[in-house]
MOPAC internal coordinates of N, CA, C and O (Angstrom, degrees):
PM7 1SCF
backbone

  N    0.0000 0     0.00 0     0.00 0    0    0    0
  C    1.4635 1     0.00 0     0.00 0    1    0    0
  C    1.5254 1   107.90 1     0.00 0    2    1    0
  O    1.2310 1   131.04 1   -38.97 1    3    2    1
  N    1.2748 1    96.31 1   141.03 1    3    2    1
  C    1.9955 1    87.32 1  -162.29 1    5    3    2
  C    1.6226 1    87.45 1   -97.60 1    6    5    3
  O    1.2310 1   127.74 1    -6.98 1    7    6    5
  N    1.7584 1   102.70 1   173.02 1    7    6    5
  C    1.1405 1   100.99 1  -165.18 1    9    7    6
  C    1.9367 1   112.84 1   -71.25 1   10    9    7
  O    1.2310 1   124.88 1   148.55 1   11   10    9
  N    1.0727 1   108.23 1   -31.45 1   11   10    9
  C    1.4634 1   102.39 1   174.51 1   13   11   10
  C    1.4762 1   123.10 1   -50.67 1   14   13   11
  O    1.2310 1   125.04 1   137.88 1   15   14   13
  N    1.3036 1   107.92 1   -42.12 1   15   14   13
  C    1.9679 1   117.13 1   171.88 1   17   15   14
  C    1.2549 1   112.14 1   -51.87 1   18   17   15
  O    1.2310 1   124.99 1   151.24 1   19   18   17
  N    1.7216 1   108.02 1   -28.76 1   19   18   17
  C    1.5337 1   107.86 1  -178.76 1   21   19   18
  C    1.4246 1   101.52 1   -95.55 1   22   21   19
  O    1.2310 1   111.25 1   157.57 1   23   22   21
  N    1.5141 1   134.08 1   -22.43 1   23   22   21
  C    1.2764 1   122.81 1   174.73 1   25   23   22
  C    1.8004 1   102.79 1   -72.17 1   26   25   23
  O    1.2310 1   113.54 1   152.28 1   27   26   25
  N    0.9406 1   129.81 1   -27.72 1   27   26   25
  C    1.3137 1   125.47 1  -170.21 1   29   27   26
  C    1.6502 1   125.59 1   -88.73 1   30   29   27
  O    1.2310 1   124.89 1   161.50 1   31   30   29
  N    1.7301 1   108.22 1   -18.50 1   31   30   29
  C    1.3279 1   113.94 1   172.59 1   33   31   30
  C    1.4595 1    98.45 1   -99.74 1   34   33   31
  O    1.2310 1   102.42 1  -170.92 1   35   34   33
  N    1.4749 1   149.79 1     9.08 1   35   34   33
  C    1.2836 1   141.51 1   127.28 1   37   35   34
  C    0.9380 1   138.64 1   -83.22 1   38   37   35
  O    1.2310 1   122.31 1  -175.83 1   39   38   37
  N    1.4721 1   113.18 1     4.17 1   39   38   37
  C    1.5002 1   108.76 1   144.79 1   41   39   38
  C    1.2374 1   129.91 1   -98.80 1   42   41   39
  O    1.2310 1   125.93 1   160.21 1   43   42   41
  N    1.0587 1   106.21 1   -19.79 1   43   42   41
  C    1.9450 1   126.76 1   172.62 1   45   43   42
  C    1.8284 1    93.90 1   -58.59 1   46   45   43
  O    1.2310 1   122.19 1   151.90 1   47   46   45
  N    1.5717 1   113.41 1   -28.10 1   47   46   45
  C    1.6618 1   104.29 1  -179.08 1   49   47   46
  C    1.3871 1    95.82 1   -78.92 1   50   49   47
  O    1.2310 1   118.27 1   160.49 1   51   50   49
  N    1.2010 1   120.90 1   -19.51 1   51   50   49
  C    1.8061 1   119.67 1  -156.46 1   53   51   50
  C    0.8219 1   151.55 1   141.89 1   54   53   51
  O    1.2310 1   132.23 1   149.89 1   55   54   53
  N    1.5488 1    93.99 1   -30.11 1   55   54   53
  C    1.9808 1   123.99 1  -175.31 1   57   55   54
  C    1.4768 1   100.04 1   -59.44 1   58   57   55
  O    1.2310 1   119.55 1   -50.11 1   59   58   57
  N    1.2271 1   118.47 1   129.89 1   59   58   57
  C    1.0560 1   122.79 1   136.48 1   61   59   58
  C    1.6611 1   133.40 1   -33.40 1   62   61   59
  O    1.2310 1   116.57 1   -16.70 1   63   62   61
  N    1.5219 1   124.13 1   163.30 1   63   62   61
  C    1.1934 1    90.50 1  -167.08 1   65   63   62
  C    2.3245 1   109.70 1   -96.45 1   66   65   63
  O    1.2310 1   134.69 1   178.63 1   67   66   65
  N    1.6292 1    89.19 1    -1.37 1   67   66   65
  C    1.5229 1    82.00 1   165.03 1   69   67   66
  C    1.5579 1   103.54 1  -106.77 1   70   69   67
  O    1.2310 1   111.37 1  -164.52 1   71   70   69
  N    1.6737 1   133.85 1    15.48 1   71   70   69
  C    0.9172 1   108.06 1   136.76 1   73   71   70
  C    1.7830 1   138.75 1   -63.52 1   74   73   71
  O    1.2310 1   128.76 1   159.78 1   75   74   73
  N    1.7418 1   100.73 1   -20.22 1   75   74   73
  C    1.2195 1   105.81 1  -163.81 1   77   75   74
  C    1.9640 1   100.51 1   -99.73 1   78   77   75
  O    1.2310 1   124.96 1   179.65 1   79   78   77
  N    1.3095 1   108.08 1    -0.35 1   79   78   77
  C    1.5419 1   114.75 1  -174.26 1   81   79   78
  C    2.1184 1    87.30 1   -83.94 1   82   81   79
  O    1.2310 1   117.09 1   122.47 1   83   82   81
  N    1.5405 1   123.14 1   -57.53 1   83   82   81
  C    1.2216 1   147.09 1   179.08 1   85   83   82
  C    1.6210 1    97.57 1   -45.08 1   86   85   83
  O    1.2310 1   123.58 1   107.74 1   87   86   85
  N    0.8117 1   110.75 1   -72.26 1   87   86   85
  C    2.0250 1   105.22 1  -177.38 1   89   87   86
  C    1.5100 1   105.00 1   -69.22 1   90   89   87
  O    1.2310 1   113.61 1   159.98 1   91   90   89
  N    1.2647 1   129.69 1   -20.02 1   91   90   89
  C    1.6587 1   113.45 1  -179.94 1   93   91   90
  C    1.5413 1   106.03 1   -79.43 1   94   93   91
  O    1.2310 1   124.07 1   146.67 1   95   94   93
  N    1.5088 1   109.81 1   -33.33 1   95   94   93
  C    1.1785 1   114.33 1  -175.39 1   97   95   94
  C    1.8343 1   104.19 1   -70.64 1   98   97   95
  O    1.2310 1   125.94 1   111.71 1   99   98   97
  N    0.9989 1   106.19 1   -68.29 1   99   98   97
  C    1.5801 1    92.86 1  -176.54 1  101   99   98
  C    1.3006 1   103.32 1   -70.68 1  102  101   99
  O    1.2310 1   102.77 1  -136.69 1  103  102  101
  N    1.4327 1   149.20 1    43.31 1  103  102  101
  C    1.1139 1   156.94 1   161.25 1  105  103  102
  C    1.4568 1    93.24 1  -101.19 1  106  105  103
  O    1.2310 1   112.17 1   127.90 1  107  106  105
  N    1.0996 1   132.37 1   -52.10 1  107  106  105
  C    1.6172 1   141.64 1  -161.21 1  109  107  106
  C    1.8509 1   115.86 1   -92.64 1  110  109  107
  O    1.2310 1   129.24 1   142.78 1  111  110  109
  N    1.7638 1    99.79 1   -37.22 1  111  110  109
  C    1.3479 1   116.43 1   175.79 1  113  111  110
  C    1.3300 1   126.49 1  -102.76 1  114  113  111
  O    1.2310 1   116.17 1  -155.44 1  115  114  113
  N    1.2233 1   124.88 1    24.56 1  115  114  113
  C    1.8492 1   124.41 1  -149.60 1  117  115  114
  C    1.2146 1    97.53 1    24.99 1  118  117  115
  O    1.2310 1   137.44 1    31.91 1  119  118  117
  N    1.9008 1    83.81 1  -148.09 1  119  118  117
  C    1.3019 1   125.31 1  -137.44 1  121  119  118
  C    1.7620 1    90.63 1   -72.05 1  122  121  119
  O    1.2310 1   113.03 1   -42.21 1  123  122  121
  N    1.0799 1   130.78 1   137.79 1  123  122  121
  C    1.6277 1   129.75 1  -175.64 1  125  123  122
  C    1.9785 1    90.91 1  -144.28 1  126  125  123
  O    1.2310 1   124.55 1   -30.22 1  127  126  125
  N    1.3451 1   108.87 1   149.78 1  127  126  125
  C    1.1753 1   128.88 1   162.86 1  129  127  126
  C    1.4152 1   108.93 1   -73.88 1  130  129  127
  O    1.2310 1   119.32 1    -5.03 1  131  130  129
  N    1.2319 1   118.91 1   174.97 1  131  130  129
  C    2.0425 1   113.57 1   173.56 1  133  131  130
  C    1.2761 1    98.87 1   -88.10 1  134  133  131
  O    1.2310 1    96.11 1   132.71 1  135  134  133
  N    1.0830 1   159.70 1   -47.29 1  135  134  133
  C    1.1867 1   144.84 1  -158.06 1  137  135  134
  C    1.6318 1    95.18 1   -75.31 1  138  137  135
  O    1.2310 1   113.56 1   117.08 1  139  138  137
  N    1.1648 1   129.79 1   -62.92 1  139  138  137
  C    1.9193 1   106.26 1   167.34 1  141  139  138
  C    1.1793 1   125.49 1   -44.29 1  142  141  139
  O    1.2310 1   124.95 1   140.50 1  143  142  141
  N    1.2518 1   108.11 1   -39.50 1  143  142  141
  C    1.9790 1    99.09 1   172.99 1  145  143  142
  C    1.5296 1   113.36 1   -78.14 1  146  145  143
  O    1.2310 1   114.47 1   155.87 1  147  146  145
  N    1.4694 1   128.09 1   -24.13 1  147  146  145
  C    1.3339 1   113.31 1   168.02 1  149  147  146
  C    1.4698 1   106.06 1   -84.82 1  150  149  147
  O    1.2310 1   115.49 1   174.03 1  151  150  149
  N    1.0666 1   126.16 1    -5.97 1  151  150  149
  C    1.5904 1   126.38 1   171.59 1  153  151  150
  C    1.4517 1   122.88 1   -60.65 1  154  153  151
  O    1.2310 1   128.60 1   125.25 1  155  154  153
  N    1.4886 1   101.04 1   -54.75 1  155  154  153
  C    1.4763 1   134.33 1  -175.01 1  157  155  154
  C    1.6507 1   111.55 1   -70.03 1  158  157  155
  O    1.2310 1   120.72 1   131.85 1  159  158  157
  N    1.0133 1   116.23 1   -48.15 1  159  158  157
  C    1.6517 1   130.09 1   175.69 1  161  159  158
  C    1.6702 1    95.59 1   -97.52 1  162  161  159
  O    1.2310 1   105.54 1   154.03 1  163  162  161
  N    0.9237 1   144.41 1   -25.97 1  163  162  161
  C    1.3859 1   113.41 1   159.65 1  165  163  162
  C    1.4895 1   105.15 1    98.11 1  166  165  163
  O    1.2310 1   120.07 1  -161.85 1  167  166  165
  N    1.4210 1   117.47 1    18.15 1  167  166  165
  C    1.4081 1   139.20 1   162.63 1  169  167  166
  C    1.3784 1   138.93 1   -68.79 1  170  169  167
  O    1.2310 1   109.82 1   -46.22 1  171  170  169
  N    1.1815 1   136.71 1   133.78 1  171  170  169
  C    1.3994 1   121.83 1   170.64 1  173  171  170
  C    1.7972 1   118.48 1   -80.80 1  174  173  171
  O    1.2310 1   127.88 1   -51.18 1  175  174  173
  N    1.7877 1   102.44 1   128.82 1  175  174  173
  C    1.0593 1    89.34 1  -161.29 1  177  175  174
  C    1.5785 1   143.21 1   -44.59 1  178  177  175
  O    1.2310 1   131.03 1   151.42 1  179  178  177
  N    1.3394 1    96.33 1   -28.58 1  179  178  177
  C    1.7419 1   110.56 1   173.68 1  181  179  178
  C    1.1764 1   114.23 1   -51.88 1  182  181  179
  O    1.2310 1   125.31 1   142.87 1  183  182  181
  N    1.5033 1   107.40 1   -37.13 1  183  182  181
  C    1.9384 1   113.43 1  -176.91 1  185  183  182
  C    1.6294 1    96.18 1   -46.26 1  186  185  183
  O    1.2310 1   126.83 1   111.77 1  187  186  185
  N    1.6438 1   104.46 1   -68.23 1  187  186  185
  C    1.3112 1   133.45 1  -168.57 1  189  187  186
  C    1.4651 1    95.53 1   -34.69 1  190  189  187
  O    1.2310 1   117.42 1    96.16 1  191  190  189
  N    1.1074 1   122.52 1   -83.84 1  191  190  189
  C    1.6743 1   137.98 1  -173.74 1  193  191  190
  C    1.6378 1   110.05 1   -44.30 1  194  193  191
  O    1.2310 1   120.84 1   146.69 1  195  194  193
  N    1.0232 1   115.99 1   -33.31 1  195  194  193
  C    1.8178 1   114.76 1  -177.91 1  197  195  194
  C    1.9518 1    81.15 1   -82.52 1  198  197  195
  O    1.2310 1   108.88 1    96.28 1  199  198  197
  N    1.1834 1   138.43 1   -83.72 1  199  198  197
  C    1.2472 1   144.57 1  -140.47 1  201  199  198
  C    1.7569 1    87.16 1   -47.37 1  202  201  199
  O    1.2310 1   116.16 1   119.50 1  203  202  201
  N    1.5847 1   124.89 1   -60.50 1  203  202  201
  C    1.4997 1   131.25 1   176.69 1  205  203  202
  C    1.8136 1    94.59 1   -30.05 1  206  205  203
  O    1.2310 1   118.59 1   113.14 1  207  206  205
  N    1.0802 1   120.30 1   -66.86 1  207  206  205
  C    1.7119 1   119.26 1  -136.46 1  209  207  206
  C    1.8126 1    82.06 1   -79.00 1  210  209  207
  O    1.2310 1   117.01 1   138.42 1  211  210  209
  N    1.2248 1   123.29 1   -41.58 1  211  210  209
  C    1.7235 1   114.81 1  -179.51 1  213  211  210
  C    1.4591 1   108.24 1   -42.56 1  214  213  211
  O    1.2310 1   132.29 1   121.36 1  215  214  213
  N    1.7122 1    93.88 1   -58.64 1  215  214  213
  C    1.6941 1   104.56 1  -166.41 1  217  215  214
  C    1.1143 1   118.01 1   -69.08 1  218  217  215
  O    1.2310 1   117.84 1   164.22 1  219  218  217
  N    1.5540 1   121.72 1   -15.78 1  219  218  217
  C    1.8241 1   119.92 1   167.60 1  221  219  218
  C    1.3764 1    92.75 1   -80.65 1  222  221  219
  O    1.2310 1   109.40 1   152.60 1  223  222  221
  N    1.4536 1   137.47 1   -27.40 1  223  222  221
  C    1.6095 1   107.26 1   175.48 1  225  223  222
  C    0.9256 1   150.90 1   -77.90 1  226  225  223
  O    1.2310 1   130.91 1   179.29 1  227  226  225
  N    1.6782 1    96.56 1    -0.71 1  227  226  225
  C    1.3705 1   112.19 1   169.05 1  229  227  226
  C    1.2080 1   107.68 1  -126.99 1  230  229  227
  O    1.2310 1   121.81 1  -123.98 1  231  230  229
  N    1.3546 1   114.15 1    56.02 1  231  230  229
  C    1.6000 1   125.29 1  -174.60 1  233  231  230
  C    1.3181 1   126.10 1    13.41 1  234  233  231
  O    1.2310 1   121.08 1  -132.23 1  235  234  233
  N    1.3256 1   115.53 1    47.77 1  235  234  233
  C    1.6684 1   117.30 1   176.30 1  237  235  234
  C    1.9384 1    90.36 1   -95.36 1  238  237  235
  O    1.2310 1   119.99 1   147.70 1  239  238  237
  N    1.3804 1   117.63 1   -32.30 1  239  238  237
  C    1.1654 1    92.34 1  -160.79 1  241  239  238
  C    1.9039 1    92.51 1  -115.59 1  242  241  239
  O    1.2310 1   115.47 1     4.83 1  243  242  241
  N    1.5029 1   126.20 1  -175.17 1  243  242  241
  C    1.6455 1   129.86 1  -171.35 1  245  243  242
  C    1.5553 1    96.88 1  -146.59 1  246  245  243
  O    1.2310 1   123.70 1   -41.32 1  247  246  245
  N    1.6701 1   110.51 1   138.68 1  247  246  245
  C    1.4245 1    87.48 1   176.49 1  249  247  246
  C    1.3817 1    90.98 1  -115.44 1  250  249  247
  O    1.2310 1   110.59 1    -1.36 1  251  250  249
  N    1.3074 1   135.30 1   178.64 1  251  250  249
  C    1.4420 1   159.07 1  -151.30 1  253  251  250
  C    2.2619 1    97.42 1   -97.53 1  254  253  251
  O    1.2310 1   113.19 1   -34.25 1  255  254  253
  N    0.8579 1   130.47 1   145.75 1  255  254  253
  C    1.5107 1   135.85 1   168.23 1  257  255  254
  C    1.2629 1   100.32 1   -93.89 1  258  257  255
  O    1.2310 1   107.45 1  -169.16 1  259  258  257
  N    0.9772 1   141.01 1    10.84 1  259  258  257
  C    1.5134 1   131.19 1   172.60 1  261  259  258
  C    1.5582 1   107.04 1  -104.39 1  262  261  259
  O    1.2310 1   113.91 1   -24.20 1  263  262  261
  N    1.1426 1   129.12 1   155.80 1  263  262  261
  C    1.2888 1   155.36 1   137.05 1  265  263  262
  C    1.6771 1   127.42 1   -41.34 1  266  265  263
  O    1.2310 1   112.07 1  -101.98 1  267  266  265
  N    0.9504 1   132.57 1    78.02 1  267  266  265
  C    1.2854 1   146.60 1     3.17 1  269  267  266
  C    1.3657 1   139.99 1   -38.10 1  270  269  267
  O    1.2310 1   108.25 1   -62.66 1  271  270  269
  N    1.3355 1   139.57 1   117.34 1  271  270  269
  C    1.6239 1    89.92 1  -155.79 1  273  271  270
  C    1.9271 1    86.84 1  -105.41 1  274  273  271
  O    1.2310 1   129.21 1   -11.37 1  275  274  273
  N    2.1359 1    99.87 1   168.63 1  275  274  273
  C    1.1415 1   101.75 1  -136.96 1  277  275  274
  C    1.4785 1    79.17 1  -140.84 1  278  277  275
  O    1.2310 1   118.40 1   -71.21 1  279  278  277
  N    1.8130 1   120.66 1   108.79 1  279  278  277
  C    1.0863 1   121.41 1   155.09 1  281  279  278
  C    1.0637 1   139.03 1   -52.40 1  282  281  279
  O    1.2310 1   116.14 1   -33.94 1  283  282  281
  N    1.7909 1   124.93 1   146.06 1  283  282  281
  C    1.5671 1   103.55 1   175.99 1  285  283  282
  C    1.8684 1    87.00 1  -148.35 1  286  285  283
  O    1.2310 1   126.63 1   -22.23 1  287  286  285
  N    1.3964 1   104.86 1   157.77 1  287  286  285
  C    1.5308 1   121.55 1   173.42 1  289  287  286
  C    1.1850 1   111.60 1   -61.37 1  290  289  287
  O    1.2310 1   109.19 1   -62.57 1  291  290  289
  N    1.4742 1   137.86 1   117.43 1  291  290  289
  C    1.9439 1   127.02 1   143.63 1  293  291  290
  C    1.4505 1   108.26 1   -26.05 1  294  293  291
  O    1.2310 1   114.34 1   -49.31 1  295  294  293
  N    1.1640 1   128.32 1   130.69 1  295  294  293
  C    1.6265 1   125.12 1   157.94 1  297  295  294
  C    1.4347 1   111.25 1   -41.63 1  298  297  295
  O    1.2310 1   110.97 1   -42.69 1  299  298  297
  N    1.2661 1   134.59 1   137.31 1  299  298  297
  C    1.0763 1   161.49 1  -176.63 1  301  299  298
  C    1.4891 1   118.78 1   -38.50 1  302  301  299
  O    1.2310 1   123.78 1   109.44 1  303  302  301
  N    1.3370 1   110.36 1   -70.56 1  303  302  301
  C    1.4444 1   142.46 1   140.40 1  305  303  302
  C    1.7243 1   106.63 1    -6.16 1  306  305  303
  O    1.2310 1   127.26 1   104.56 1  307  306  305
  N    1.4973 1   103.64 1   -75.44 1  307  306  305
  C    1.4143 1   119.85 1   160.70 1  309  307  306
  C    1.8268 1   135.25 1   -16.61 1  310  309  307
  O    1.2310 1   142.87 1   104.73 1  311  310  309
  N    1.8647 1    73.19 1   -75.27 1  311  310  309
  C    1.4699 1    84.81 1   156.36 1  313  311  310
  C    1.2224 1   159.97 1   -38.21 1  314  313  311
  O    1.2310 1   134.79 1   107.58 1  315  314  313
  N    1.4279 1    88.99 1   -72.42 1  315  314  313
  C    1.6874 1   114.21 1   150.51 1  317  315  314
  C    1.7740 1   112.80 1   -48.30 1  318  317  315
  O    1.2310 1   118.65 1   165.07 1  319  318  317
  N    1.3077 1   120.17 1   -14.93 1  319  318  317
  C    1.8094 1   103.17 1  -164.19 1  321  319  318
  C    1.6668 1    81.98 1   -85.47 1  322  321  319
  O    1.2310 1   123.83 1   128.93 1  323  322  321
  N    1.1396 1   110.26 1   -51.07 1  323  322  321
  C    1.4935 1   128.47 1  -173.09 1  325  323  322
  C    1.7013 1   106.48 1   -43.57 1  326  325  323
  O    1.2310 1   118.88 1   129.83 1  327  326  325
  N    1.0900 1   119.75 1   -50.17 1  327  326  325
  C    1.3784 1   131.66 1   178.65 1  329  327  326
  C    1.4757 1   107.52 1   -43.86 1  330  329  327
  O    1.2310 1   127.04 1   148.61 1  331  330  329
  N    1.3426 1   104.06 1   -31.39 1  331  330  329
  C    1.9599 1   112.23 1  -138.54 1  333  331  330
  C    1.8589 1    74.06 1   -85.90 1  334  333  331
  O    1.2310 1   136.20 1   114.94 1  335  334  333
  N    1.8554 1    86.23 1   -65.06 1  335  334  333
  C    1.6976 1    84.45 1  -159.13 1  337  335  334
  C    1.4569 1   119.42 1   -60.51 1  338  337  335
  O    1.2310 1   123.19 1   176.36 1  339  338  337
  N    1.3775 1   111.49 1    -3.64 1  339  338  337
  C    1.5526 1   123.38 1   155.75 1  341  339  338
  C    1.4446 1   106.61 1   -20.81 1  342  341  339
  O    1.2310 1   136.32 1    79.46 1  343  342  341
  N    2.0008 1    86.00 1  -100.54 1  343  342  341
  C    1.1954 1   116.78 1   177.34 1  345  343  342
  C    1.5050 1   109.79 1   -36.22 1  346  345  343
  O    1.2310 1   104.59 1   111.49 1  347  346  345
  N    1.6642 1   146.07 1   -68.51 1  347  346  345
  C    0.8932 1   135.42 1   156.08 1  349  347  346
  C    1.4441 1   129.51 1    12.59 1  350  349  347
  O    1.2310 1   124.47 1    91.00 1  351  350  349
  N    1.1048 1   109.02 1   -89.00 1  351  350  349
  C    2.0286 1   135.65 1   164.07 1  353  351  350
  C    1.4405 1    90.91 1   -33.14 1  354  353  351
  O    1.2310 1   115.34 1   102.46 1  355  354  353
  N    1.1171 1   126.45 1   -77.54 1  355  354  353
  C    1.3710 1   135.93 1  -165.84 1  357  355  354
  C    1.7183 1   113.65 1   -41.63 1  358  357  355
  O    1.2310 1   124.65 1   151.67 1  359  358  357
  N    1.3312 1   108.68 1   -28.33 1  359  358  357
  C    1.3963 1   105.69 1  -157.77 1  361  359  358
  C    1.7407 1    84.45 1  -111.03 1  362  361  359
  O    1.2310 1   115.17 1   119.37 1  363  362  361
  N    0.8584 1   126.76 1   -60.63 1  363  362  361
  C    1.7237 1   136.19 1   169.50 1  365  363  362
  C    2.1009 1    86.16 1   -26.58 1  366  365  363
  O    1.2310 1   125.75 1   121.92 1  367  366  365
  N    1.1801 1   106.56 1   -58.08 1  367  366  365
  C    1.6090 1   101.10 1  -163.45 1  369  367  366
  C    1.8168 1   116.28 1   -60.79 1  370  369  367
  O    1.2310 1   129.99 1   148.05 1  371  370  369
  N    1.3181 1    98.35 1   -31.95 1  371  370  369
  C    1.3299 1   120.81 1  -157.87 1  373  371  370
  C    1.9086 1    98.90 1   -88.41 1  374  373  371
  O    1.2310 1   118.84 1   149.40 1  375  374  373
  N    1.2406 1   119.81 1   -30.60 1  375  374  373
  C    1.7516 1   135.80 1   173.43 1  377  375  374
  C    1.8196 1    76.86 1   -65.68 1  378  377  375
  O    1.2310 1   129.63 1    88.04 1  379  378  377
  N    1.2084 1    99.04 1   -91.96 1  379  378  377
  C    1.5741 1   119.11 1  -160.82 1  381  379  378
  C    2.1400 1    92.48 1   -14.18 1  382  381  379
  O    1.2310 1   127.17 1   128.73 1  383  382  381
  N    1.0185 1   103.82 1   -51.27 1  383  382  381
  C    1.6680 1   103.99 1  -155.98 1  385  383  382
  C    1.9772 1    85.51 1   -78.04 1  386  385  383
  O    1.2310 1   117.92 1   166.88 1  387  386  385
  N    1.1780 1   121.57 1   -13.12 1  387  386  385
  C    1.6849 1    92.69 1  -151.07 1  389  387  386
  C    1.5758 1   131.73 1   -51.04 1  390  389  387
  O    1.2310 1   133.00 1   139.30 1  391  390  389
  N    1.3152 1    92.49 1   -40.70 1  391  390  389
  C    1.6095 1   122.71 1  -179.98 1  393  391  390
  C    1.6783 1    98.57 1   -57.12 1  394  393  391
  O    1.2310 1   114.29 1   124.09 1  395  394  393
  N    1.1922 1   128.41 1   -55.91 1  395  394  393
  C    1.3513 1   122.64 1   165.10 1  397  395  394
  C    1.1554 1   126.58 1   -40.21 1  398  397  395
  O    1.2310 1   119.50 1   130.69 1  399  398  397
  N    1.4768 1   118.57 1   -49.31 1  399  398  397
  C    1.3398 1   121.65 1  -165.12 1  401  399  398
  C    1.8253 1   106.93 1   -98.23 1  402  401  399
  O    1.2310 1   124.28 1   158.53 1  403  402  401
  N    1.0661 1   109.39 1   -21.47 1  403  402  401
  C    1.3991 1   118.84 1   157.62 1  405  403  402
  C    1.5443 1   111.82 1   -43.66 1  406  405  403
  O    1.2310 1   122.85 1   115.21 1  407  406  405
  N    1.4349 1   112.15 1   -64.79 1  407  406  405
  C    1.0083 1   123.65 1  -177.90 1  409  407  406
  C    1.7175 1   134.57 1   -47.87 1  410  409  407
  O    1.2310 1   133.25 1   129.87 1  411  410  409
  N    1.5133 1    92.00 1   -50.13 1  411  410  409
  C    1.4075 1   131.97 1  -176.78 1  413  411  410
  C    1.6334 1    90.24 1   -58.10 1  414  413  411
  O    1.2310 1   117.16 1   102.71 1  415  414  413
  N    1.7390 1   123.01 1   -77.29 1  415  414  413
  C    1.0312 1   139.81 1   146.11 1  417  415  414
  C    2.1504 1   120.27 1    21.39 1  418  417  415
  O    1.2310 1   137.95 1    93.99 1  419  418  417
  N    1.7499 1    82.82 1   -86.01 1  419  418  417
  C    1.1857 1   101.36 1   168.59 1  421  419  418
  C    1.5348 1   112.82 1   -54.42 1  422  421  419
  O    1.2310 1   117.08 1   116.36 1  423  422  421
  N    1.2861 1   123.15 1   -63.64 1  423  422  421
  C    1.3444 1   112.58 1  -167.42 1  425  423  422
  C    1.4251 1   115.82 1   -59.91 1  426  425  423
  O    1.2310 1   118.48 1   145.67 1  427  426  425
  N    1.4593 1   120.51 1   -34.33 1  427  426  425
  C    1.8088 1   124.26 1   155.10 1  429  427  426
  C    1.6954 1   111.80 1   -17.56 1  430  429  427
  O    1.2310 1   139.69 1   105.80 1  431  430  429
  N    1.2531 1    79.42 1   -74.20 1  431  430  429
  C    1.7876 1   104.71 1  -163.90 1  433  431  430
  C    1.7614 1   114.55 1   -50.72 1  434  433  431
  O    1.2310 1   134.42 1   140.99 1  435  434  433
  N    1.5587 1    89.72 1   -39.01 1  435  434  433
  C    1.7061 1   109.39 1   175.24 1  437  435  434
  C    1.5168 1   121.57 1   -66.81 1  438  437  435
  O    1.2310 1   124.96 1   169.91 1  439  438  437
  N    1.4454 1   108.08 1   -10.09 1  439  438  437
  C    1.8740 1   124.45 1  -165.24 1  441  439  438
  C    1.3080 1    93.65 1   -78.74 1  442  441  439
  O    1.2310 1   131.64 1   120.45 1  443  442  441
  N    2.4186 1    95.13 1   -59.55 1  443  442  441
  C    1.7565 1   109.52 1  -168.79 1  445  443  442
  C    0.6160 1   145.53 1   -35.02 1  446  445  443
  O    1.2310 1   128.60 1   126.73 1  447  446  445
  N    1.8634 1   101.04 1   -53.27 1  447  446  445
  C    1.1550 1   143.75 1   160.44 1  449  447  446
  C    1.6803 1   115.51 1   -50.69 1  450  449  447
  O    1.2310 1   114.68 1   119.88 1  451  450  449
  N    1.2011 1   127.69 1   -60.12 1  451  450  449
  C    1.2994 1   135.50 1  -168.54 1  453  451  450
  C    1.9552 1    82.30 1   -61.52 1  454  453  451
  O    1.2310 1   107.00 1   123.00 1  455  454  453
  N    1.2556 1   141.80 1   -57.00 1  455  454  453
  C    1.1609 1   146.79 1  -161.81 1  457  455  454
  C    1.5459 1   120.55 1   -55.41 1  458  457  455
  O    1.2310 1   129.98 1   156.39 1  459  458  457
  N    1.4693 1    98.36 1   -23.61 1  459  458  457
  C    1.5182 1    96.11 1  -158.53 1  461  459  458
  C    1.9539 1    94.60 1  -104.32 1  462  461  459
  O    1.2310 1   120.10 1   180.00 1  463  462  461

């Protein structure tokens, strides 16, 4: 998978695209402090530090309990399972509502219509 297929199905999850520059890199470099990963990519650290706190919330990225503390990537593999059952939830949620929003839908359309 070339690297663009992988830049493009992490953002299709969400990532930003220096979230997805931040997890390839410590995907490739371990565990790095922020000032090496904004060093290395050429970032300002705050970028670095907001993209970290996104990517631990959606567990792509782990930070270290020690002092410095020391980011590292989810395995890949990982990622991707997480992605799936994402999407999953999402679509299970979105069936669950249809009949509602079908409905909802229809009666919209029935207002416009009655309006025009």
């Amino acid at each position: 998978m070339s690297n663009e297929r992988i830049n493009e199905a992490l953002k299709k999850f969400g990532l930003s695209s220096i979230d997805v520059q931040v997890y390839i890199f410590l995907a490739n470099q371990g565990s790095k402090e922020i000032k090496e990963i904004a060093l290395a990519l050429d970032l300002p650290e705050k970028k670095v530090h907001r993209s970290l706190k996104d990517l631990q919330s959606i567990t792509v990225v782990e930070a270290s309990i020690e002092y410095p503390l020391e980011f590292m990537a989810v395995p890949f593999e990982e990622v991707i399972n997480f992605m799936i059952e994402v999407k999953k939830e999402q679509a299970k949620t979105l069936q669950a509502s249809k009949k509602e929003l079908l409905s909802t839908w229809r009666s919209i359309t029935e207002k416009d219509s009655a309006k025009s």
